[in-house]
Backbone as JSON, one array per atom type, in Angstrom:
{
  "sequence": "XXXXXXXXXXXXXXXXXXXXXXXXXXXXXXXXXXXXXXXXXXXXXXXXXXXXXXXXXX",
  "N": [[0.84, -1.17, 0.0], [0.79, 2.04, -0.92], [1.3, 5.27, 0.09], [0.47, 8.87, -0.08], [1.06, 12.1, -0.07], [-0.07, 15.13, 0.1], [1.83, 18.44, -1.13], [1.22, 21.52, 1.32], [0.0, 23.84, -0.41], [0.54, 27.16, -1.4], [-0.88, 30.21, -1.41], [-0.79, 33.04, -3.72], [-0.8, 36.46, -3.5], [-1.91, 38.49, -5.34], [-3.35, 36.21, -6.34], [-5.01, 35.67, -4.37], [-6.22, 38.29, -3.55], [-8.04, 38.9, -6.31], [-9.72, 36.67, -5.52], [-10.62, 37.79, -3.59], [-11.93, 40.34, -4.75], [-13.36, 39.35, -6.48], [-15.46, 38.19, -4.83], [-16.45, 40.22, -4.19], [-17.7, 41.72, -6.36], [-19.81, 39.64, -6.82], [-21.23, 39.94, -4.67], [-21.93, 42.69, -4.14], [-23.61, 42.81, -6.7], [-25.52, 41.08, -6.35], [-26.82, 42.36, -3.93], [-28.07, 44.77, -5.07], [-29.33, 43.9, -7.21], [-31.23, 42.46, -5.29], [-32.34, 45.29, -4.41], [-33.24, 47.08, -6.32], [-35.2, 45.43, -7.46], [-38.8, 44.5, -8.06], [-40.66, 44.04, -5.7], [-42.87, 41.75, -5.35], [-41.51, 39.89, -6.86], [-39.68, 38.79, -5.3], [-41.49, 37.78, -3.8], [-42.97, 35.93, -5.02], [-40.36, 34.66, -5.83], [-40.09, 33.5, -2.6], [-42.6, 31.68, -2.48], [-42.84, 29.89, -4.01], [-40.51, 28.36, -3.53], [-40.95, 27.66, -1.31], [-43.53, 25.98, -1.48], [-41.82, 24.09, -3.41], [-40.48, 22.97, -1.14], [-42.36, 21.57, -0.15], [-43.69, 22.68, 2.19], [-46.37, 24.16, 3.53], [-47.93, 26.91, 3.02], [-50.02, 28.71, 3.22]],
  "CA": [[0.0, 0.0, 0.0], [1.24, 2.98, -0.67], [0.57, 6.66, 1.06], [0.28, 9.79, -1.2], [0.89, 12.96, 0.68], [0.4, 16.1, -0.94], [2.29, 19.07, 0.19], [0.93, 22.44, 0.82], [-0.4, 24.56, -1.66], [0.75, 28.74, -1.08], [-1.87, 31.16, -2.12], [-0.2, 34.56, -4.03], [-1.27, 37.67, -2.79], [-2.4, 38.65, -6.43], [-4.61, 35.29, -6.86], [-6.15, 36.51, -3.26], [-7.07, 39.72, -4.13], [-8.61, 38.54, -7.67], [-10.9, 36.03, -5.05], [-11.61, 39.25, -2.91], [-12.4, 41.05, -5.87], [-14.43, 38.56, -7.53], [-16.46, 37.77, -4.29], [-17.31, 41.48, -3.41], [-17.9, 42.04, -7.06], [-20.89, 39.31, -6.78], [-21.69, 40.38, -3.59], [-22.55, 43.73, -4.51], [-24.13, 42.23, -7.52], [-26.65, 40.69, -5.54], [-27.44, 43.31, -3.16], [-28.21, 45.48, -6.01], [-30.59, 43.21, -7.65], [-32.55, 42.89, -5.31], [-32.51, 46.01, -3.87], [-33.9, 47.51, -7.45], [-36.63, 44.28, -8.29], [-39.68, 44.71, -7.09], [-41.13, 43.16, -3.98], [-43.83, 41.0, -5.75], [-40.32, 39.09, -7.46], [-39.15, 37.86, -4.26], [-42.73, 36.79, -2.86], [-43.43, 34.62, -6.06], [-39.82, 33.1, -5.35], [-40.44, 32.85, -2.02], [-43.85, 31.35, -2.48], [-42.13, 28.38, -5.18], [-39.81, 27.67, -2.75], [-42.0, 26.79, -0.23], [-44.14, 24.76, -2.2], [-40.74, 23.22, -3.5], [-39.86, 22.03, -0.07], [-43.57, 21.11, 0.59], [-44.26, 23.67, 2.76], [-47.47, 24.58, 3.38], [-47.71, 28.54, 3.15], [-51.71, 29.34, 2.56]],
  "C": [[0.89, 1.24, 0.0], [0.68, 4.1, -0.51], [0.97, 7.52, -0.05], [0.13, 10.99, 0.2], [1.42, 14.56, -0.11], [0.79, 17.74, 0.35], [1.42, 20.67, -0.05], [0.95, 23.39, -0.04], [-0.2, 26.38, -1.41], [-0.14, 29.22, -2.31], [-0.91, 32.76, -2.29], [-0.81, 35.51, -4.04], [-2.09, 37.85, -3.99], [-3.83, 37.47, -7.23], [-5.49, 35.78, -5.01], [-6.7, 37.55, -3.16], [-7.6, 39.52, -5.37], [-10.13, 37.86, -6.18], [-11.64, 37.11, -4.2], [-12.58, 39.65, -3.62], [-13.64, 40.63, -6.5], [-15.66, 38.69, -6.59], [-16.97, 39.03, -3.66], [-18.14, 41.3, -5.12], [-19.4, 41.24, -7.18], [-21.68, 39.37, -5.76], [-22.68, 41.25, -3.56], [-23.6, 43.45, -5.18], [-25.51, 41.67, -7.09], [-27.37, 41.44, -4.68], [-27.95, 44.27, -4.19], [-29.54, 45.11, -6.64], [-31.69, 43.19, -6.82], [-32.93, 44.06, -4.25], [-33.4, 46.93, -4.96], [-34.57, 46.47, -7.76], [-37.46, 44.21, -7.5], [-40.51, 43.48, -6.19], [-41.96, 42.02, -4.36], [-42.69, 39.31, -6.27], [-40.4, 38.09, -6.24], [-40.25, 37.66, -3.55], [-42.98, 35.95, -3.41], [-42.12, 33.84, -5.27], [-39.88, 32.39, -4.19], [-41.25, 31.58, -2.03], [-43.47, 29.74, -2.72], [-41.24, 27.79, -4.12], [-40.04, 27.1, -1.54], [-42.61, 25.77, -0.7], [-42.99, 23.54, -2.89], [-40.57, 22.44, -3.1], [-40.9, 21.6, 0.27], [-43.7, 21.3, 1.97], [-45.53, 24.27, 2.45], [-47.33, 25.98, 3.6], [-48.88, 29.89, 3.28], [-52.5, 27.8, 3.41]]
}
């Protein structure tokens, strides 16, 4: 049997600030949306996603 041991992996400052970057950038992205879509949006998806999980809601 043989063992397999892998060695750590160093993260470069430049690929960590790209994942910053990226994950504000959809962050924002999201707060945005639905901060501008109107209210009726997110009660339908609510609504579906209840009934999804078979949740009774009504």
């Amino acid at each position: 049997m043989t063992t397999t041991t892998l060695a750590p992996v160093a993260i470069r400052s430049n690929e960590r600030l790209l994942a910053v970057a990226m994950a504000a950038f959809l962050g924002l992205g999201l707060v945005f949306m639905a901060g501008f879509s109107p209210a009726i949006a997110f009660h339908n998806a609510a609504h579906d996603f209840r009934h999804a999980q078979n949740f009774p809601c009504h």
